[in-house]
C-alpha positions in Angstrom: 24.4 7.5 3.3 22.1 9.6 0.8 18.5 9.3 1.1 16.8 7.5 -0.9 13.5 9.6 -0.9 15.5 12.7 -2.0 15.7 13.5 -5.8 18.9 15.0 -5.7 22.2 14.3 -4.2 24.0 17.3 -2.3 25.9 19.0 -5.5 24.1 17.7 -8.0 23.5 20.0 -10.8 19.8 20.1 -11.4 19.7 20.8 -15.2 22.2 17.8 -15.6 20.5 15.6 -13.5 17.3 16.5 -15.6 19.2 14.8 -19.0 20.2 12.2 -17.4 16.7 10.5 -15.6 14.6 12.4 -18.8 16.9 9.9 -21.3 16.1 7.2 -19.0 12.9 7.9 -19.0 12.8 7.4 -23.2 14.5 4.7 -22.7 12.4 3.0 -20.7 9.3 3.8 -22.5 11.3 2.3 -25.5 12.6 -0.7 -24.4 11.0 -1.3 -21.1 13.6 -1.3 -19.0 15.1 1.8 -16.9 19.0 2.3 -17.7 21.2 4.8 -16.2 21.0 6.7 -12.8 17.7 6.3 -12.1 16.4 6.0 -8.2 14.4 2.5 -7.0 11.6 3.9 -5.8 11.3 5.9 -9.4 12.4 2.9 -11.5 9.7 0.6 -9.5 7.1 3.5 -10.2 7.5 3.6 -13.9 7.3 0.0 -13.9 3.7 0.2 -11.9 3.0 3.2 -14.2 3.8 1.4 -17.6 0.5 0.9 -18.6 -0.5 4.6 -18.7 0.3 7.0 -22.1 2.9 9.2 -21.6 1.2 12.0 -22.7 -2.4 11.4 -20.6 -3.9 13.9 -18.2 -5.4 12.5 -14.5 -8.7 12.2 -14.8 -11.8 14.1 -12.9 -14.5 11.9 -11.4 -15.5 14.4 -8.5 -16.6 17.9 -9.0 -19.4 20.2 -7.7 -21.9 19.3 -5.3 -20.2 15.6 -5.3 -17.0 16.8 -4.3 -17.7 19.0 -1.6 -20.1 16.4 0.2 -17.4 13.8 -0.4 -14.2 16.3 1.3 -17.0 17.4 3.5 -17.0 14.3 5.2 -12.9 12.9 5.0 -11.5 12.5 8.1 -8.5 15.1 7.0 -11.2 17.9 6.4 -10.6 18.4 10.4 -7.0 19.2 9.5 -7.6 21.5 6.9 -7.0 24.6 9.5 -3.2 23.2 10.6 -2.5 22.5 6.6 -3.0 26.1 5.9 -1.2 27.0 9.2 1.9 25.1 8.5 2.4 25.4 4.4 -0.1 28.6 3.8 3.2 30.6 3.4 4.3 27.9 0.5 0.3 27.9 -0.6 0.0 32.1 -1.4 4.3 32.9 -2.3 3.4 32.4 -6.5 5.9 29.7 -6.7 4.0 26.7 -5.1 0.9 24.7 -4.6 -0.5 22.9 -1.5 -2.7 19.7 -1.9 -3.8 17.0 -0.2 -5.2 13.7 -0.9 -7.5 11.0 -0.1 -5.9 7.3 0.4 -7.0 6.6 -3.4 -4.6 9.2 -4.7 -8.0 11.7 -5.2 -7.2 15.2 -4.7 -9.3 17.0 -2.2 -7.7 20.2 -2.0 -5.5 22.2 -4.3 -4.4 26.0 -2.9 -1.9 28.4 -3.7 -1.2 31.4 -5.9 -4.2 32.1 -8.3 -1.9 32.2 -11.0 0.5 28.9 -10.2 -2.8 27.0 -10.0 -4.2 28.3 -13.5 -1.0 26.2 -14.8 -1.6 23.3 -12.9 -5.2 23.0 -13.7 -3.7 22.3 -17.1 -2.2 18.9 -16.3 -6.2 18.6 -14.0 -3.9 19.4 -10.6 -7.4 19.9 -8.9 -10.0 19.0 -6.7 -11.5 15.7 -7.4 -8.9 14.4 -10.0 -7.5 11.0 -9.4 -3.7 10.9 -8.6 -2.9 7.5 -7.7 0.0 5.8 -10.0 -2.9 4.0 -11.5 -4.2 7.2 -13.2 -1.2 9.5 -13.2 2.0 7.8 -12.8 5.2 8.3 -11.0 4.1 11.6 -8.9 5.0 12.3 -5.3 1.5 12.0 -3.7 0.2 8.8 -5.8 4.1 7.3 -4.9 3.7 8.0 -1.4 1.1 6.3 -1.4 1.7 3.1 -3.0 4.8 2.9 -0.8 3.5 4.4 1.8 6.5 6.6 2.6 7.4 10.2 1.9 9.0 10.6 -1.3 10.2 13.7 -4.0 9.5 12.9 -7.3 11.9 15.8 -9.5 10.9 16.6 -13.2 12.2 14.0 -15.1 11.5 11.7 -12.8 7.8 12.0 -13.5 6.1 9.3 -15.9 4.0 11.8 -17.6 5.4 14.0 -19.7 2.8 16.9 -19.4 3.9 17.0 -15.1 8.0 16.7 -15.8 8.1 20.6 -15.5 7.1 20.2 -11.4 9.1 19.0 -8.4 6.9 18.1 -5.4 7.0 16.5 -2.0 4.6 14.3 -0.4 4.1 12.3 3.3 1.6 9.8 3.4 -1.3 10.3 6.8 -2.1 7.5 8.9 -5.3 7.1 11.2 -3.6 7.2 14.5 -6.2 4.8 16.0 -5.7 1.9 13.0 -2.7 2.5 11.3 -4.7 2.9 8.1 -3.8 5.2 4.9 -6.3 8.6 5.0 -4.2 10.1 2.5 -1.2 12.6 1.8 -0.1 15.9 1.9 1.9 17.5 -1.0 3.9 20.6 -2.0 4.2 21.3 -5.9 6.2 23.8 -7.4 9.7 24.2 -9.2 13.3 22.6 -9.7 14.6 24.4 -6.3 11.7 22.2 -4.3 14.3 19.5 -5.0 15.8 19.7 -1.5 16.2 18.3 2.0 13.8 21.1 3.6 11.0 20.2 1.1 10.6 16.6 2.6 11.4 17.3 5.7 8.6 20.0 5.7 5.7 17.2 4.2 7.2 14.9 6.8 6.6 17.1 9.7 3.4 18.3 8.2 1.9 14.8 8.2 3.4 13.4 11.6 1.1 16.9 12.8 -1.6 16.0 11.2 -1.4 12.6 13.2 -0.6 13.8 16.2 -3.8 16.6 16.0 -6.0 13.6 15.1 -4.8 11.4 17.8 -5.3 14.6 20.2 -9.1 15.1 18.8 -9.8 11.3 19.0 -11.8 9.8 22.2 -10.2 8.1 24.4 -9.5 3.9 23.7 -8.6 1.3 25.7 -5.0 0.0 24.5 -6.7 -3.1 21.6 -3.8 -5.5 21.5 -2.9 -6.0 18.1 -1.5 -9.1 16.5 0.7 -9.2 12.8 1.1 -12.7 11.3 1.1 -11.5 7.7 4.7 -12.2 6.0 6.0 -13.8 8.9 6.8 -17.2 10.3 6.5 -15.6 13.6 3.8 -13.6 15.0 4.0 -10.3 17.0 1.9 -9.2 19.6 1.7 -5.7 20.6 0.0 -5.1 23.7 0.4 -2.2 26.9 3.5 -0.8 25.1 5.0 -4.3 24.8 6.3 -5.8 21.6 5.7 -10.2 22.3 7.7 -12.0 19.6 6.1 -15.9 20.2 7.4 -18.8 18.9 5.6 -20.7 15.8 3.3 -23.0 17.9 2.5 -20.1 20.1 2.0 -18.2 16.7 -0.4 -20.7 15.7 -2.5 -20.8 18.8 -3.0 -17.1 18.6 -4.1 -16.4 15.5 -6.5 -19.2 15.8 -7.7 -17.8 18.7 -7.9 -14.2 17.1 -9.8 -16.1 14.0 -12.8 -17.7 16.5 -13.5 -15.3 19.6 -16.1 -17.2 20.3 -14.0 -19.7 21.9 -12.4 -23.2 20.9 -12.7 -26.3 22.8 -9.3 -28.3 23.4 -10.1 -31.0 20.8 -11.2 -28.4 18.4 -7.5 -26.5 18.8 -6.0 -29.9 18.5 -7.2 -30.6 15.2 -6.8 -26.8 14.0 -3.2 -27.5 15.4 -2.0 -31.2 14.8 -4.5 -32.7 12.5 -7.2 -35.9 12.8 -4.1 -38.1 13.2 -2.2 -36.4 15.9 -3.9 -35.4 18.7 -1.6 -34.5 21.6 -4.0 -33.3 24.7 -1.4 -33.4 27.1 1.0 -31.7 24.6 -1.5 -28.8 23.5 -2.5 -28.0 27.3 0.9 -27.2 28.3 1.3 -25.1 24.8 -1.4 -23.2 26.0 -0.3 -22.9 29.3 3.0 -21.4 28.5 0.6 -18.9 25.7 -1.2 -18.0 29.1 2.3 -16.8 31.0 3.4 -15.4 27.4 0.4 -13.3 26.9 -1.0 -12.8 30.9 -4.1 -13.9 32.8 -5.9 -11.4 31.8 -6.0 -12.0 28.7 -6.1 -16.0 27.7 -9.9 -17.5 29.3 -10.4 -21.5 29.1 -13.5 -23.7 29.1 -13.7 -22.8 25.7 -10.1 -21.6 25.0 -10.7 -17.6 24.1 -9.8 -14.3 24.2 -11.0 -12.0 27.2 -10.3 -9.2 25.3 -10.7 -7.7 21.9 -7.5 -8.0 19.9 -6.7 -6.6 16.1 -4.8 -8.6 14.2 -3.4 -7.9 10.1 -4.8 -10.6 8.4 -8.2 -9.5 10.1 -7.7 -5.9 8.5 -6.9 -7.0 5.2 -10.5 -9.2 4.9 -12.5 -6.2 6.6 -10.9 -3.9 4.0 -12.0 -6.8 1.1 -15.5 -6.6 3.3 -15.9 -3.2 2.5 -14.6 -3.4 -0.9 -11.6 -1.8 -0.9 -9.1 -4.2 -2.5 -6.3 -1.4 -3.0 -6.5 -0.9 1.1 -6.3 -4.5 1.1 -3.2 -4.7 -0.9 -1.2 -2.1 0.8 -2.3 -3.9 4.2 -0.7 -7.7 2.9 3.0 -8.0 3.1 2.8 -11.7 2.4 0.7 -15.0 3.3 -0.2 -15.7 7.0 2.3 -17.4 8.8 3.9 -19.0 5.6 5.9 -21.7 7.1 3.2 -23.5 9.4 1.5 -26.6 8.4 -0.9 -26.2 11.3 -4.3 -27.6 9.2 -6.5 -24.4 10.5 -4.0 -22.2 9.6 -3.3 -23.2 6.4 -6.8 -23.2 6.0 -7.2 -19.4 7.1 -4.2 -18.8 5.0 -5.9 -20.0 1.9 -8.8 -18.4 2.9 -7.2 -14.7 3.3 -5.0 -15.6 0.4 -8.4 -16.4 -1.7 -10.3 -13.8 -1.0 -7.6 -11.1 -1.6 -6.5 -12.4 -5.0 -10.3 -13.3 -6.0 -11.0 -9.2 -5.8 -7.9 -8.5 -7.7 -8.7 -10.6 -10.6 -12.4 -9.6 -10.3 -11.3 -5.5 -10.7 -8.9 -6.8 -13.8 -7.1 -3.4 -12.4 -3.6 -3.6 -14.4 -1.8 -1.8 -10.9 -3.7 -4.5 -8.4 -2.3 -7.1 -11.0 1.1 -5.6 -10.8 1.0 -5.8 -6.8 -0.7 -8.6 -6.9 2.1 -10.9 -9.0 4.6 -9.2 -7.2 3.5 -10.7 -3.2 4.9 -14.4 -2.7 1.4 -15.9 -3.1 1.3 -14.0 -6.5 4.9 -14.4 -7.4 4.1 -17.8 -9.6 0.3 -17.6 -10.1 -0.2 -18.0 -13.9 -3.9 -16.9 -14.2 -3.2 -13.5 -12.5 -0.2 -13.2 -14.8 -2.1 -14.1 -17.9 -4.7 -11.4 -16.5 -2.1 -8.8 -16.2 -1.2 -9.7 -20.0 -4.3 -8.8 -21.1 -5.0 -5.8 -18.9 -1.8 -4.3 -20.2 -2.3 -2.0 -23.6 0.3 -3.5 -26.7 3.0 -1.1 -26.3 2.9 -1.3 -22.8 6.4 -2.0 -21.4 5.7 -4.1 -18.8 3.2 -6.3 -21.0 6.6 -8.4 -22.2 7.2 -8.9 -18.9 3.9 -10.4 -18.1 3.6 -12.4 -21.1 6.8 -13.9 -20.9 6.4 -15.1 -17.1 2.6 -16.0 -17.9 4.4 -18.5 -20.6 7.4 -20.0 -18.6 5.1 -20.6 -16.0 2.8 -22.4 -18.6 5.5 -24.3 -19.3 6.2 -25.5 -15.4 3.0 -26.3 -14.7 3.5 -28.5 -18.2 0.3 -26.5 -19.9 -0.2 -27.3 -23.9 0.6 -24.4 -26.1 -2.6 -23.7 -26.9 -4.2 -24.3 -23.3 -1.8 -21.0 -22.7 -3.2 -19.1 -25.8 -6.6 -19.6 -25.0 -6.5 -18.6 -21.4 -4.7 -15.8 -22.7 -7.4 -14.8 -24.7 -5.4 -15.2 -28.0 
């Protein structure tokens, strides 16, 4: 099976393959739409990318004293040294460039061959220039990050024209201790980068990187972590075990994780069954089959609560909104919190997570939040975040079609007037 994350299949003539994705490329920016041979991940990255011109450069919002306090202090500056061990060679051989970014698609550094970097400095390759989607477009660091997966992005395949002479390779970095995006590492250079050594290199360069953090973190105890988000049924991962629990078990747990201070039994009752079905009998033996589930040492009673610290996703994705952050947030949600219970308290968290996440991504009227924002269950039919999207798009946009067009048939579902729709469109 050929991998997706590879630009080119084994064969494939280069030049050819050029024609082919750079007449999609027109196309799309004509009509919108992405014809001929043209890779998922790249078609789903022009579509993010649609708002941008063509023809813009990245922009530059660090430099000088700003920048180096700011690199100064990432996490990745202490893996600077292995960078330069593993892909110095790459860095100083006049055919290719060595960056690395922060988890907002911001370069933080840019090495190679004095006179391959004077050409990149051209398109603003460099320090302190912003190279999420958002800001430059289908590229392989910004797309490794919005999908968080490794990725080549070949020539063509690039949404801005000035970039569509470089091929490059990127692996997204992960804090070993939270699982969080720190950034990614890229290689730039040529056509002939377009092969499977290129992305395995980045690959192995980045699962280093992990590894030397991990190495050069303090020791932690084992924090059991708990994902609910997108899923009917909840995971526990705890002492190397993976705990698939049923949906009432799924319930009780996340409402435990949600009040660590402890809930009596008539408090969970109603969090679980509502003012009109109280079941204590019922809800004691739930929670003792949760205790034998989850172990002793981990379930207390008198109140119900957690002994123990535990993570959980939809906890990340409010402390990432906390710290305002909604792009972390984003990439953190792969759908509502345990979307098929109609446990009261959860559907109240639910709403509540939910809420807050799509409160900040109407608040930052970000066109590429709005995008990922519309395209998550919760957002898949929500009209106002549509009709913002609308607006937020440039005319000519290719994707602004798209967003009027479901912004008006889902007017029409929810049986809006005409002009109700207009207005909140701002027409």
């Amino acid at each position: 099976m050929t991998d997706p994350w590879l630009a080119l299949e084994f064969g494939a003539d280069p030049a050819e393959r050029i024609a082919q994705v750079g007449a999609a490329h027109e196309a799309f920016l004509t009509a919108g739409t992405a014809t001929g041979r043209v890779r998922d991940v790249v078609r789903r990255s022009w579509e993010r990318s649609a708002r941008l011109d063509p023809e813009t450069t990245a922009p530059v919002d660090l430099t000088d004293d700003a920048l180096e306090t700011y690199r100064a202090a990432h996490p990745l500056a202490r893996v600077l040294p292995l960078f330069r061990d593993l892909l110095g060679g790459i860095a100083q051989d006049g055919a290719h460039l060595m960056a690395v970014c922060d988890a907002g698609g911001r370069l933080l550094w840019v090495e190679g061959h004095p006179g391959v970097l004077r050409h990149a400095e051209r398109m603003n390759f460099v320090p302190g220039a912003r190279w999420d989607e958002a800001h430059a477009g289908t590229n392989a660091p910004g797309t490794a990050l919005a999908v968080d997966h490794s990725v080549q992005i070949f020539a063509t395949e690039h949404f801005v024209r000035p970039v569509q002479r470089w091929t490059c390779a990127a692996a997204p970095i992960h804090d070993p201790g939270t699982g969080l995006l720190l950034g990614a590492v890229d290689i730039t250079g040529g056509d002939h980068l377009a092969n499977p050594q290129s992305l395995a290199l980045v690959r192995a360069t980045a699962r280093a990187a992990e590894a030397f953090l991990a190495a050069a973190a303090p020791a932690a105890p084992d924090v059991p972590h708990v994902a609910a988000l997108g899923r009917d049924e909840a995971e526990l991962r705890v002492g190397g075990r993976r705990i698939r629990l049923g949906r009432r078990h799924s319930e009780l747990l996340v409402l435990l994780v949600q009040h660590p201070e402890g809930r009596t039994g008539e408090q969970l009752g109603l969090d679980l069954y509502g003012d009109d079905r109280l079941h204590p009998v019922t809800l004691r033996a739930e929670l003792s089959r949760l205790r034998r589930a989850l172990g002793d040492e981990l379930l207390d009673s008198r109140p119900y609560r957690l002994r123990a610290p535990v993570r959980a996703d939809f906890r990340t994705v409010t402390e990432l909104l906390e710290r305002g952050d909604p792009a972390a947030a984003l990439r953190a949600y792969p759908g509502p919190l345990l979307p098929g219970s109609d446990a009261p308290g959860v559907a109240r968290l639910r709403r509540l997570v939910d809420g807050q996440l799509r409160a900040a991504v109407l608040a930052g009227a970000d066109p590429g939040l709005l995008a990922a924002w519309t395209a998550t269950a919760a957002g898949a039919d929500d009209l106002v975040a549509w009709q913002a999207l609308a607006r937020a798009l440039p005319p000519g946009a290719p994707r602004r079609p798209l967003a009027v067009a479901r912004a008006r048939q889902l007017a029409e579902e929810y049986a809006l007037p005409r002009a109700t729709f207009l207005q909140r469109r701002g027409n």
